[in-house]
VOPAGU-2260 file (C-alpha; in pm, 1 decimal, decimal comma):
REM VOPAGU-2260
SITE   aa  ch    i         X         Y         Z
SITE  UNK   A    0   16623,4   22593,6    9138,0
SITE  UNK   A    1   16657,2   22263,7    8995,8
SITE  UNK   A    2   16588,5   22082,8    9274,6
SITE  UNK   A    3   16242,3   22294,1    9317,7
SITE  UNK   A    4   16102,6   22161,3    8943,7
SITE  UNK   A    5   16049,6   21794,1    8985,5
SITE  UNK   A    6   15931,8   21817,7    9356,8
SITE  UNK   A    7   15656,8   22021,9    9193,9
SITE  UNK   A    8   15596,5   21784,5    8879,0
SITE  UNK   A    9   15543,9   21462,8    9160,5
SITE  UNK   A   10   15301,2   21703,3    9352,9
SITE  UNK   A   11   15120,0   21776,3    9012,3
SITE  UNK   A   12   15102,7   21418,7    8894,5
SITE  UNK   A   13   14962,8   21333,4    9233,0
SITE  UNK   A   14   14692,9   21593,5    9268,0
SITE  UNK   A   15   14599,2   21495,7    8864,9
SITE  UNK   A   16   14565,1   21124,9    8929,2
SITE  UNK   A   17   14233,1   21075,7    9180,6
SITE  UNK   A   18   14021,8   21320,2    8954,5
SITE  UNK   A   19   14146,1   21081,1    8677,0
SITE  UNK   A   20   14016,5   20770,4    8850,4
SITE  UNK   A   21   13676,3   20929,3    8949,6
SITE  UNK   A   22   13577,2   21021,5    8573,3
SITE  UNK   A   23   13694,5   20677,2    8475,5
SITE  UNK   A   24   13475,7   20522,1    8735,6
SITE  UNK   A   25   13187,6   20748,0    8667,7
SITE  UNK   A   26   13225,9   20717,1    8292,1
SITE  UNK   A   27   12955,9   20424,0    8138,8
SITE  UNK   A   28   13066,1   20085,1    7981,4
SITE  UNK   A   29   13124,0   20085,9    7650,7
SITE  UNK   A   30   12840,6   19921,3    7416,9
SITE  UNK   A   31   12953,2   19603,1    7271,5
SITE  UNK   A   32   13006,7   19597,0    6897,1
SITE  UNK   A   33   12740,3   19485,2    6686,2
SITE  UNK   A   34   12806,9   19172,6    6459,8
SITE  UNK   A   35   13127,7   19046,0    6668,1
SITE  UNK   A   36   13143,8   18718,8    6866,5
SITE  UNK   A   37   13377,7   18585,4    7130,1
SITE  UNK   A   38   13531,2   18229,0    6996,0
SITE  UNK   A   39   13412,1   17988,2    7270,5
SITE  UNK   A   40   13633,1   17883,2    7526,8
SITE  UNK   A   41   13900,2   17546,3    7412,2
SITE  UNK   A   42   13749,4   17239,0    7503,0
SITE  UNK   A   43   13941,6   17030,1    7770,8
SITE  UNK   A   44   14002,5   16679,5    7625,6
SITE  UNK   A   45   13868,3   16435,0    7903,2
SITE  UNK   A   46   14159,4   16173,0    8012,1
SITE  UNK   A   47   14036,6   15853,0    7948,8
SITE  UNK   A   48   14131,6   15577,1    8215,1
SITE  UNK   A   49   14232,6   15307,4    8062,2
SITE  UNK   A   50   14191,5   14952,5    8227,2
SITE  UNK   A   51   14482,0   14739,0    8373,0
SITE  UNK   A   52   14623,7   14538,1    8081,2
SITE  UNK   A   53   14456,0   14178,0    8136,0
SITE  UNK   A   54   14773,5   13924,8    8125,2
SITE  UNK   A   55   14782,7   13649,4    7878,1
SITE  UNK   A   56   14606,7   13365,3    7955,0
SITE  UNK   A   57   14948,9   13113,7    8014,0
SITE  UNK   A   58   15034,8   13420,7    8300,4
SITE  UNK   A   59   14627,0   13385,5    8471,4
SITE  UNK   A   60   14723,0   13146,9    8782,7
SITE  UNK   A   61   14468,0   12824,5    8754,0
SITE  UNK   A   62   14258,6   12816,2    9064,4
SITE  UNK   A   63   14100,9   12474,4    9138,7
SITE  UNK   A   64   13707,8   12531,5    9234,1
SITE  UNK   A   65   13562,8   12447,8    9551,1
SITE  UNK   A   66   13475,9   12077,7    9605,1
SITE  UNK   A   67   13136,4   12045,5    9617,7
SITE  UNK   A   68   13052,5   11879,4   10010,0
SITE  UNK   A   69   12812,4   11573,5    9936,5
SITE  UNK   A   70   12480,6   11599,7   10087,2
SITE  UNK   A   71   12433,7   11242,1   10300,3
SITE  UNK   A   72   12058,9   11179,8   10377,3
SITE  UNK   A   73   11982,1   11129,0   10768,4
SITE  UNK   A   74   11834,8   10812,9   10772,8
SITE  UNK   A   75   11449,3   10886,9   10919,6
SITE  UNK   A   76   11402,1   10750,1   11250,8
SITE  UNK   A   77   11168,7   10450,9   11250,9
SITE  UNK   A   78   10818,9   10537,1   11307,4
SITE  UNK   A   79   10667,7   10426,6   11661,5
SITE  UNK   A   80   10395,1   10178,5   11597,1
SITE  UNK   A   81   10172,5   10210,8   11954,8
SITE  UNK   A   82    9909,3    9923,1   11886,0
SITE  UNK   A   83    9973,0    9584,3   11792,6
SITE  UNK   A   84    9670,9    9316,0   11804,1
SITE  UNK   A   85    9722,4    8919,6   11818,5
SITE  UNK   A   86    9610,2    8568,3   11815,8
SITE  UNK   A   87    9734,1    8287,6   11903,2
SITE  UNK   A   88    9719,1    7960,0   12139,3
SITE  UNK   A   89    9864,7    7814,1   12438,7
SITE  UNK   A   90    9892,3    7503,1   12662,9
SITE  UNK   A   91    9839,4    7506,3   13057,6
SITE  UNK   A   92   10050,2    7235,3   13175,2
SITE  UNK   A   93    9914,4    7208,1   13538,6
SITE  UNK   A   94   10125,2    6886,9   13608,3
SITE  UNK   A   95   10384,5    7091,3   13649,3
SITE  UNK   A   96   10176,4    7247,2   13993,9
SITE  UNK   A   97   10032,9    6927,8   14206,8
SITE  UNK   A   98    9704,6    7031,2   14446,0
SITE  UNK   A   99    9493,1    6879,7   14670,4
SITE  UNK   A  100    9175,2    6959,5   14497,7
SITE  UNK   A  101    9002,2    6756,6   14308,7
SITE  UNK   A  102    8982,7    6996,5   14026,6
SITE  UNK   A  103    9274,1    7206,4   14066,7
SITE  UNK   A  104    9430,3    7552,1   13950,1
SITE  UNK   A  105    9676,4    7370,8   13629,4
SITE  UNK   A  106    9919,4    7675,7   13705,9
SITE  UNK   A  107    9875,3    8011,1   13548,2
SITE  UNK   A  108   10039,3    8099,9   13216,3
SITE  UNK   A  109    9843,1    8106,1   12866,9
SITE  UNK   A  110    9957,3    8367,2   12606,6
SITE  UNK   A  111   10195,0    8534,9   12701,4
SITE  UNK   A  112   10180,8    8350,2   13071,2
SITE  UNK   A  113    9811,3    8391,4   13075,4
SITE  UNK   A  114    9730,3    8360,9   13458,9
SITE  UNK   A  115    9365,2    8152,1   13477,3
SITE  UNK   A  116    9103,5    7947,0   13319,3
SITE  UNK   A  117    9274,1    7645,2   13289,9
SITE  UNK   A  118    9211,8    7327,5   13542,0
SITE  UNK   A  119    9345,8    6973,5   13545,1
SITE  UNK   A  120    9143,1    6717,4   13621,2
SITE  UNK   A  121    9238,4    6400,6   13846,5
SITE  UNK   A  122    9001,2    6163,0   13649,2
SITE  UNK   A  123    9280,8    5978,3   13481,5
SITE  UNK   A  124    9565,8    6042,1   13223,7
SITE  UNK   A  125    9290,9    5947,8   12945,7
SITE  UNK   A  126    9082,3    6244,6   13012,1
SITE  UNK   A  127    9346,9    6502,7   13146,4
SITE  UNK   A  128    9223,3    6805,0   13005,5
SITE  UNK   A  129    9552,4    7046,0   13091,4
SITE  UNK   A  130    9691,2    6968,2   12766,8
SITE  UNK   A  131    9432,1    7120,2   12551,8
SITE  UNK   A  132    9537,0    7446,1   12370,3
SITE  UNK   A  133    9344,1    7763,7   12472,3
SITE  UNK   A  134    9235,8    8034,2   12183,9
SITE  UNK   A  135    9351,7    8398,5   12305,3
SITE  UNK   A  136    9266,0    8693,0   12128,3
SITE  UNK   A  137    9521,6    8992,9   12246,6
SITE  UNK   A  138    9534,5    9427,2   12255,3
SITE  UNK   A  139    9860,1    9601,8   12316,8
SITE  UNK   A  140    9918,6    9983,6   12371,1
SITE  UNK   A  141   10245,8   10185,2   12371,8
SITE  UNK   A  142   10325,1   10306,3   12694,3
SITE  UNK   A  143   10655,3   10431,4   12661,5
SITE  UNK   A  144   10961,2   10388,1   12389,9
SITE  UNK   A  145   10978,9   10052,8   12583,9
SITE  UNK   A  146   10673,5    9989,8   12757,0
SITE  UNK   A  147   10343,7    9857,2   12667,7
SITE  UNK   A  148   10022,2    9752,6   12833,5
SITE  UNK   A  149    9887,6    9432,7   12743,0
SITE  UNK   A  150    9509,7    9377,4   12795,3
SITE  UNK   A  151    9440,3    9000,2   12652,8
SITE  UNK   A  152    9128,5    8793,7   12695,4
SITE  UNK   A  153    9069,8    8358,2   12658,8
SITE  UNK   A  154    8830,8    8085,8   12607,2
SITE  UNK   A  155    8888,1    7728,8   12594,5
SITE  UNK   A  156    8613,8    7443,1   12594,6
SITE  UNK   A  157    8714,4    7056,6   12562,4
SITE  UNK   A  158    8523,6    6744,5   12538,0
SITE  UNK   A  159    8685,4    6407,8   12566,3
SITE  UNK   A  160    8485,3    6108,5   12538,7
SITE  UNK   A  161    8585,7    5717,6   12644,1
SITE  UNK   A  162    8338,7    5490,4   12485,5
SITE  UNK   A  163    8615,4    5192,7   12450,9
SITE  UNK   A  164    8397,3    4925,8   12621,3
SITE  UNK   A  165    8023,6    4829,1   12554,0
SITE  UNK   A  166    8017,8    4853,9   12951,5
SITE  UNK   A  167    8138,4    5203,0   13014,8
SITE  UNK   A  168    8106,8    5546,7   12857,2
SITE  UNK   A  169    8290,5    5864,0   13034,0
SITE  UNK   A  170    8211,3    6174,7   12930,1
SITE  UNK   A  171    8407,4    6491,2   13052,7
SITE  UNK   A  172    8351,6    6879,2   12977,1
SITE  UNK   A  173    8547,1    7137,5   13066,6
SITE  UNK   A  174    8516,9    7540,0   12934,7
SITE  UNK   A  175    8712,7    7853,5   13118,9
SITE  UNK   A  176    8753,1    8227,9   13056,7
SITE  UNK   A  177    8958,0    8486,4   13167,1
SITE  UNK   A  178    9027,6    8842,7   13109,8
SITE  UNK   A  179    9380,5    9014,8   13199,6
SITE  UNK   A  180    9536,4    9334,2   13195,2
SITE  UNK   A  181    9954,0    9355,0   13221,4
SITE  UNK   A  182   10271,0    9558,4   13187,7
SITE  UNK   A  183   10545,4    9455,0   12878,1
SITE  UNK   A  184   10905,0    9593,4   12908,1
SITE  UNK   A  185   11119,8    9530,3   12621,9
SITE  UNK   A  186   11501,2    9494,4   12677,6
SITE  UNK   A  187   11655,8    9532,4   12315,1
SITE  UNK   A  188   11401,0    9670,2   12124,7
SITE  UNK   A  189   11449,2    9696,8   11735,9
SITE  UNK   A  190   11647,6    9362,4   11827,4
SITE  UNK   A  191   11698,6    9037,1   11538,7
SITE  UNK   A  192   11477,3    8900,2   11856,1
SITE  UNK   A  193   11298,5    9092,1   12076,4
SITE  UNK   A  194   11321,2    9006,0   12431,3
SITE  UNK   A  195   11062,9    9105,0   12717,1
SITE  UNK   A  196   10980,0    9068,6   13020,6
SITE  UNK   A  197   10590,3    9079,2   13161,8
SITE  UNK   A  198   10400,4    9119,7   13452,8
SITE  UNK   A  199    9993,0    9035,9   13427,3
SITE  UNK   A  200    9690,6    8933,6   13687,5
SITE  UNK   A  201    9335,8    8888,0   13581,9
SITE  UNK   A  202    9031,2    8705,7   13711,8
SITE  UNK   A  203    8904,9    8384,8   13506,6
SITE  UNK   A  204    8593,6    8131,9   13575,0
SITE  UNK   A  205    8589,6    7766,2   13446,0
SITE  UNK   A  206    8344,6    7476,6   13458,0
SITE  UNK   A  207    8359,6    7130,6   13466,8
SITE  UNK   A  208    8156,3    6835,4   13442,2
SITE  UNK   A  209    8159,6    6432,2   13445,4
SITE  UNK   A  210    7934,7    6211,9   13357,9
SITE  UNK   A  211    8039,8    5838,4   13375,8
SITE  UNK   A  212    7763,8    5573,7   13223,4
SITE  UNK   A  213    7759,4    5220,0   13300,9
SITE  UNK   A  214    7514,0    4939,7   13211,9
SITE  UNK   A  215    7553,0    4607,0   13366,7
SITE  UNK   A  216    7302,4    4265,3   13338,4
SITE  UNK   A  217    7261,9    4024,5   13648,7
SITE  UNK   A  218    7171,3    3739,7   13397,4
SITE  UNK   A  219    7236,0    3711,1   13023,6
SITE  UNK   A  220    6876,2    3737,0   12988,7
SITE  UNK   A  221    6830,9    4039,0   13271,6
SITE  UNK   A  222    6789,8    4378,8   13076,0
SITE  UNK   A  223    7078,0    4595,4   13132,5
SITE  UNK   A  224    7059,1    4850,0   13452,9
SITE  UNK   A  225    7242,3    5181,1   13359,4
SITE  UNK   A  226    7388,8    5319,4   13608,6
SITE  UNK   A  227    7494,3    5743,5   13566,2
SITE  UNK   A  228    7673,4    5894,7   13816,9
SITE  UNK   A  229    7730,8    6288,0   13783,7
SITE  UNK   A  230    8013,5    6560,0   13907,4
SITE  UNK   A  231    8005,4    6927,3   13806,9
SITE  UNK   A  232    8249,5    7194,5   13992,6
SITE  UNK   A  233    8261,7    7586,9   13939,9
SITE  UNK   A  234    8581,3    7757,4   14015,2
SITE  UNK   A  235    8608,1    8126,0   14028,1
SITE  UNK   A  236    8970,2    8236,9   14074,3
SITE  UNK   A  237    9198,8    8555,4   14091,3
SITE  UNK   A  238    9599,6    8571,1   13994,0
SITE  UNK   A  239    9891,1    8702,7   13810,1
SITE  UNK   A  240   10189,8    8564,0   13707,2
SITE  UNK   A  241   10536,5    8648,9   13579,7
SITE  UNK   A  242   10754,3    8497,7   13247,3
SITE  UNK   A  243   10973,7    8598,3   12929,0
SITE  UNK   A  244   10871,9    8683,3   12595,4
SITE  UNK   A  245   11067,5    8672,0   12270,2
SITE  UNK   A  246   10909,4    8837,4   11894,1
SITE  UNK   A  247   11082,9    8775,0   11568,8
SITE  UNK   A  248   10953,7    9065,3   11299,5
SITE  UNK   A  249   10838,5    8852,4   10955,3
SITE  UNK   A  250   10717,2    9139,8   10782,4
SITE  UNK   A  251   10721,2    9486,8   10814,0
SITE  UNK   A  252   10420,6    9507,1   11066,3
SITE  UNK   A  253   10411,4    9131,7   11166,7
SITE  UNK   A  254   10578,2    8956,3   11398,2
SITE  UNK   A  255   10583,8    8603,2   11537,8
SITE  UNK   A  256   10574,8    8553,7   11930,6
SITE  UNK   A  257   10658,9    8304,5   12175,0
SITE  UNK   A  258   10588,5    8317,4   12536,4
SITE  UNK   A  259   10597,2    8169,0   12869,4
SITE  UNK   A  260   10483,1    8221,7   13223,2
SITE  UNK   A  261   10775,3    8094,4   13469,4
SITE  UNK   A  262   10629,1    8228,6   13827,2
SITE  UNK   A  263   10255,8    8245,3   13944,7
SITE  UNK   A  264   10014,3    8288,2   14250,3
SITE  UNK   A  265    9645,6    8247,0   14197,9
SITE  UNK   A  266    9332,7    8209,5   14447,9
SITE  UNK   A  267    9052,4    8039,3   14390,3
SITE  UNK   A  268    8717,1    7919,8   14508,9
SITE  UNK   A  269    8541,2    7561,8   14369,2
SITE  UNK   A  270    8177,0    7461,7   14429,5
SITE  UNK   A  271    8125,0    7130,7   14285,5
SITE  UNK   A  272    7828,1    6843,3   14354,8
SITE  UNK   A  273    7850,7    6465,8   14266,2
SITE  UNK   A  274    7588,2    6215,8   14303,5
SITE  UNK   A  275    7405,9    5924,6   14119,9
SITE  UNK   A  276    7135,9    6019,1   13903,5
SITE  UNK   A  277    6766,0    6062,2   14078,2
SITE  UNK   A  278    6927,9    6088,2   14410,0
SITE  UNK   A  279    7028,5    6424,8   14608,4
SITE  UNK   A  280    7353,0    6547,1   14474,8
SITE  UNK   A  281    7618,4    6574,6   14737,0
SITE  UNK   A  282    7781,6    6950,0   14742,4
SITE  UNK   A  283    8096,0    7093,9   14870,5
SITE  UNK   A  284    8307,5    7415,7   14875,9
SITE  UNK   A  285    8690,9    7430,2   14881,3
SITE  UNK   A  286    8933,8    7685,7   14815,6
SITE  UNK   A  287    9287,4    7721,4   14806,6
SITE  UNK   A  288    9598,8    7923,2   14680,4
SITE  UNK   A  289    9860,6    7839,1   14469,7
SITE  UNK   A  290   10233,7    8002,6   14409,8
SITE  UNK   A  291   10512,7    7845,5   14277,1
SITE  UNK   A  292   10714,9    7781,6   13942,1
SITE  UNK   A  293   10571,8    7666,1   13587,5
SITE  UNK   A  294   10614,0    7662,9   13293,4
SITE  UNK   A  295   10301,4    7741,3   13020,9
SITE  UNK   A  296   10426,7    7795,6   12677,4
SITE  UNK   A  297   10237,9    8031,9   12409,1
SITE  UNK   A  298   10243,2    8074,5   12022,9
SITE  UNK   A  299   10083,7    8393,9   11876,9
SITE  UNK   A  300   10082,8    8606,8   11546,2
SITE  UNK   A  301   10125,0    9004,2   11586,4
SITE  UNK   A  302    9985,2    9287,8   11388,5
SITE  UNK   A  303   10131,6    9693,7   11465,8
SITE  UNK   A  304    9963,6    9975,8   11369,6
């Protein structure tokens, strides 16, 4: 019997406890009171991060700053002139090349070397005309960092006169013109003294003439009989020659140059007549070639541009 009352109480309690939780389910919420509010929720304090304790200034470690690298300025390259212009004057020294003819080639080699245009004479040391200066006017273009072409063109006229004696007056002429066109190499250039080499040919014409006067009297009472004989040549001639070249710069753009022609070949052709006045000139033709050493030394002033 007492074992029968509390199997029945746990079968009680468990029969009474899902109709409990279905009417608390089904049962509606509670109004909230009127006039009673919820305290908010605490406020969370934010953490502030503090910042690594900076050491005293003896502690900071002393750091040298960078050196500063100094800037060197490239030195600009120098700027390539490629024309230079001249003018100058040289001496032929045909001595230095002996020839048959009468009026012969006086070796080639006139500013720088020039190749033609001058002719020595054989009329006499008094009237040798290969020792007159010729005027050259001279063009240069840049061909290369050491290369230039050389165009250059020359006149020269001369006059001599021998009226020593009362008897006898001489009187010779001689004018010549040539035009050439060359190649320049320089060896050092930018040099204290610039040293080149050149190469130039060219064609030239010259003329000469002679006129020698003389007056003589059979008696001392005779008039005087003048007497004029006449020679005139034209030489036409072809050549080039070879020689050295050195250029000091003066100034920033001008430059002083000295030349000379050491090696030459030239061809040329004379036509010449001689006779006594009021009679039939005698004429001739010749030619000939000349090669050979020399020396003709030039002086000239330089402008670049």
């Amino acid at each position: 019997m007492q074992l029968l009352l509390p199997s029945l109480a746990v079968s009680a309690l468990a029969l009474a406890l899902p109709a409990f939780a279905q009417q608390a389910l089904a049962a509606p919420p509670m109004p909230p009171s009127e006039g009673i509010s919820l305290p908010p929720p605490p406020t969370v304090p934010a953490i502030a991060q503090q910042a690594p304790a900076t050491p005293p200034p003896s502690e900071v470690p002393s750091v040298p700053p960078p050196l500063a690298v100094p800037v060197v300025p490239q030195p600009k390259p120098p700027e390539l002139l490629n024309w230079t212009v001249g003018a100058g004057f040289g001496w032929n020294w045909g001595a230095l090349n002996p020839s048959g003819s009468m009026l012969m080639p006086g070796g080639m080699g006139r500013l720088p070397g020039g190749t033609l245009g001058s002719y020595s004479t054989r009329y006499g040391p008094d009237l040798a005309q290969d020792v007159e200066p010729a005027f050259g006017l001279f063009l240069e273009r840049r061909l290369g960092a050491v290369d230039w072409l050389l165009l250059q063109v020359r006149f020269n006229h001369d006059t001599a006169v021998d009226d020593s004696t009362l008897e006898r007056k001489l009187t010779v002429q001689s004018t010549s013109g040539d035009v050439e066109l060359g190649i320049r190499h320089v060896f050092n250039p930018g040099g204290i003294v610039e040293l080149s080499a050149f190469v130039i040919g060219g064609a030239g014409y010259s003329s000469h003439s002679r006129q020698d006067e003389t007056s003589y009297q059979a008696t001392p009472q005779s008039e005087p009989v003048i007497s004029i004989f006449g020679q005139q040549s034209h030489i036409r001639s072809i050549g080039a020659t070879a020689g050295l070249i050195f250029e000091r710069t003066l100034l920033d753009q001008l430059a002083l140059r000295f030349s000379a022609g050491l090696l030459g070949a030239s061809y040329f052709t004379e036509d010449s007549a001689y006779g006594k006045q009021g009679e039939e000139p005698t004429k001739s033709k010749d030619h000939g070639a000349d090669f050979g050493l020399r020396f003709q030394p030039g002086l000239e002033l330089r402008f670049s541009f």
